[in-house]
C-alpha positions in Angstrom: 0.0 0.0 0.0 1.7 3.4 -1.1 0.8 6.6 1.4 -0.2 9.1 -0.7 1.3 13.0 0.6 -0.3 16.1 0.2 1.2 19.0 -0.8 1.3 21.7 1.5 -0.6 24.7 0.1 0.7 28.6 2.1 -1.5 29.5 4.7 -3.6 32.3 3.9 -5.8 34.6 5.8 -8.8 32.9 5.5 -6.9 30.0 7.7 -6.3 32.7 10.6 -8.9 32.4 13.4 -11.4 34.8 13.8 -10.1 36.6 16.5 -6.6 36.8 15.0 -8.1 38.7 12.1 -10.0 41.0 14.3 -6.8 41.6 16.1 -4.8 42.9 13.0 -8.0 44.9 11.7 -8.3 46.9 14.9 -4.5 47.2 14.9 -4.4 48.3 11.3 -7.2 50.7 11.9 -5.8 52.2 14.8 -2.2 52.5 12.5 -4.4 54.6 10.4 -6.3 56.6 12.5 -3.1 57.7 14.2 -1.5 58.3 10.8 -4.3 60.7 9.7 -4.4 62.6 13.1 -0.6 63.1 13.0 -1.5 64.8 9.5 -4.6 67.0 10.2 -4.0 67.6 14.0 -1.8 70.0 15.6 -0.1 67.6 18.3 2.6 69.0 20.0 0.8 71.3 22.7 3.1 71.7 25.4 1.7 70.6 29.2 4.9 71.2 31.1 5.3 74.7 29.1 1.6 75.9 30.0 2.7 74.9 33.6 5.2 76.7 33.4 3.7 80.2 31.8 1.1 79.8 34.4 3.9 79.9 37.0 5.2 82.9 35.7 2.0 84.6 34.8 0.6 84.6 39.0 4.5 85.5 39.9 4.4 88.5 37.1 1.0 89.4 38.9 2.0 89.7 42.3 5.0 91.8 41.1 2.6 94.3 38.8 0.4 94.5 41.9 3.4 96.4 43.4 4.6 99.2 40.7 4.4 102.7 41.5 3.7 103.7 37.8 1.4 102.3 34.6 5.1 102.5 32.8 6.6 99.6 35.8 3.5 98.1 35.8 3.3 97.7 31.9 7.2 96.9 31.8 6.2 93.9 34.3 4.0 92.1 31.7 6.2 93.1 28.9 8.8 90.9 30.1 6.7 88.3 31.2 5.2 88.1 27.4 9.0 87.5 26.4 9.7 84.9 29.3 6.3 82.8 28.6 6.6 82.9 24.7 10.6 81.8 24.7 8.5 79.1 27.6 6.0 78.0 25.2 8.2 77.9 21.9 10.7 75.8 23.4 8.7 73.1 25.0 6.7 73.4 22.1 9.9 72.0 19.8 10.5 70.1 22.2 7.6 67.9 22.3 7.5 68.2 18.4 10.8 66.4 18.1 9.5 63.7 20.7 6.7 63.2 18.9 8.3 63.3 15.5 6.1 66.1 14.2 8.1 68.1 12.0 8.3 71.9 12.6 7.4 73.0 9.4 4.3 70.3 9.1 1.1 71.5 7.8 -0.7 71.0 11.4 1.9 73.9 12.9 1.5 76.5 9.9 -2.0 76.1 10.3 -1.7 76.6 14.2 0.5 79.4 13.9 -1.8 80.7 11.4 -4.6 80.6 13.7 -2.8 81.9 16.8 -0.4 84.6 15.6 -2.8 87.3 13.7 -4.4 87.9 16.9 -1.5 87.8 18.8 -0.1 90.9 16.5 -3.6 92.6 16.8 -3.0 92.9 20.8 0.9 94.1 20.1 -1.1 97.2 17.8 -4.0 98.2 20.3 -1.4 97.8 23.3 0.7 100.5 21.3 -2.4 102.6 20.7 -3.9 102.3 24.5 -0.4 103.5 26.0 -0.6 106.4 23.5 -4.2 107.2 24.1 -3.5 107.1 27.6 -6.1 103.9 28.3 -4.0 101.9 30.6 -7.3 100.2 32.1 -8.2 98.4 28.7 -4.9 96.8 28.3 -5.7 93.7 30.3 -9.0 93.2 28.5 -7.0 93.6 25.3 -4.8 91.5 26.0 -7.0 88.7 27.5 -9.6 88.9 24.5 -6.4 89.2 21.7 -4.8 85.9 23.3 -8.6 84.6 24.1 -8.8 84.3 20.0 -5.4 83.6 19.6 -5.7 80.5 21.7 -9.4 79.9 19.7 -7.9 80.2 16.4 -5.4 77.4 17.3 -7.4 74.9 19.0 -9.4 74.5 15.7 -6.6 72.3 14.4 -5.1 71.0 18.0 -5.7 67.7 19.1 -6.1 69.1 22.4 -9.9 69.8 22.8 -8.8 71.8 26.2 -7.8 74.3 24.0 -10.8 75.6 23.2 -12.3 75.7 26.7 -9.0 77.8 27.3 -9.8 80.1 24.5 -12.9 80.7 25.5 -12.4 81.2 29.5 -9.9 84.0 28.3 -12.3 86.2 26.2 -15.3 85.8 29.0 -12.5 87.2 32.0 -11.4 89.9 28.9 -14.9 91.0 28.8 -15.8 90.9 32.6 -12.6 93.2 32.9 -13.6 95.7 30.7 -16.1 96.6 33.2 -14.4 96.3 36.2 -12.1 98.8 38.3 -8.3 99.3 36.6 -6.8 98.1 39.8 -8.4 94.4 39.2 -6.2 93.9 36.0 -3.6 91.9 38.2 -6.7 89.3 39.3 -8.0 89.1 36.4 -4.3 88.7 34.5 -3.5 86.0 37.5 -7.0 84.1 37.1 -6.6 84.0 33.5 -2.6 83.5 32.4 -2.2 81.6 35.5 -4.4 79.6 36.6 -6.0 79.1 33.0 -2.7 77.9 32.0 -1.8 75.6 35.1 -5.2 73.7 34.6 -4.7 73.3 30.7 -1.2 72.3 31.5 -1.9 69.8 33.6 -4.9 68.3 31.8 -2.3 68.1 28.6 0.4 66.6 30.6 -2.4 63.4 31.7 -4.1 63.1 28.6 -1.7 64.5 25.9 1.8 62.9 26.5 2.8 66.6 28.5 
């Protein structure tokens, strides 16, 4: 009696068990969801930089509360623009690089695109409320400028925070506009700090910091 062999075919897909295939669907899908976020999404919001603008931002406060003159008082949160952007722009590459999101990426132009404009509107109507003499509606200005600012990039940030931050900073820019000059400090402190030391720490948990 001769024993007849079989030739062995490849295995193909359809041999895989069920759950096997469901495995690398799910896997594959989840490949592909990330690919398209990384491409449409703005993803390298810095946590540990909002942390630390909001830290500078209550100590800038207290130390505005405390000048003698609208000219100390506005050179106070002059230099605490420069110290929290250099903040934000370098954790910001930073996480980029972690996260393999190229600087020059269509997510960040269309971020920067969202948040500068507004950020240049506040720079003019600062210039044009120290020379009309309006030092009460700078904090407002500034609040509502970086209020839409923020807005503008959240639309393309895979940080929904964003927007809630956005839209907490134009409803304290309009409250101020009819409160007392002297409250620009709370107001500033409520808003740049503690605005940014919640977002920050929500990014940090949910967003890789």
């Amino acid at each position: 009696m001769t024993i007849a062999t079989r030739r062995q075919r490849p295995s193909t897909s359809a041999d895989a068990p069920p759950t096997m295939l469901n495995t690398r669907a799910e896997a594959d899908l989840a490949f592909v969801r990330d690919v398209m976020e990384r491409s449409t999404r703005f993803t390298a919001v810095p946590g540990w930089g909002g942390i630390g603008m909001g830290v500078t931002a209550v100590a800038a406060a207290a130390l505005a509360w405390q000048q003698p003159s609208h000219e100390r008082w506005l050179a106070v949160w002059l230099g605490e623009a420069v110290v929290a952007a250099t903040i934000g722009v370098v954790a910001m590459v930073r996480k980029a690089r972690r996260t393999s999101l190229p600087m020059l990426a269509a997510p960040v132009r269309r971020f920067a695109f969202g948040l500068v404009p507004p950020l240049i509107v506040g720079a003019a109507l600062t210039v044009g409320c120290v020379q009309g003499n309006a030092w009460a509606l700078l904090a407002p200005v500034w609040l509502c400028c970086f209020g839409v600012a923020i807005l503008g990039g959240s639309a393309v940030s895979s940080a929904p925070i964003l927007r809630a931050l956005g839209v907490a900073f134009v409803v304290v820019g309009v409250v101020a506009v009819g409160t007392p000059a002297r409250w620009s400090d709370v107001w500033m402190a409520l808003a740049f700090g503690g605005g940014h030391l919640v977002t920050g720490f929500v990014v940090v948990r949910q967003h890789g910091g």
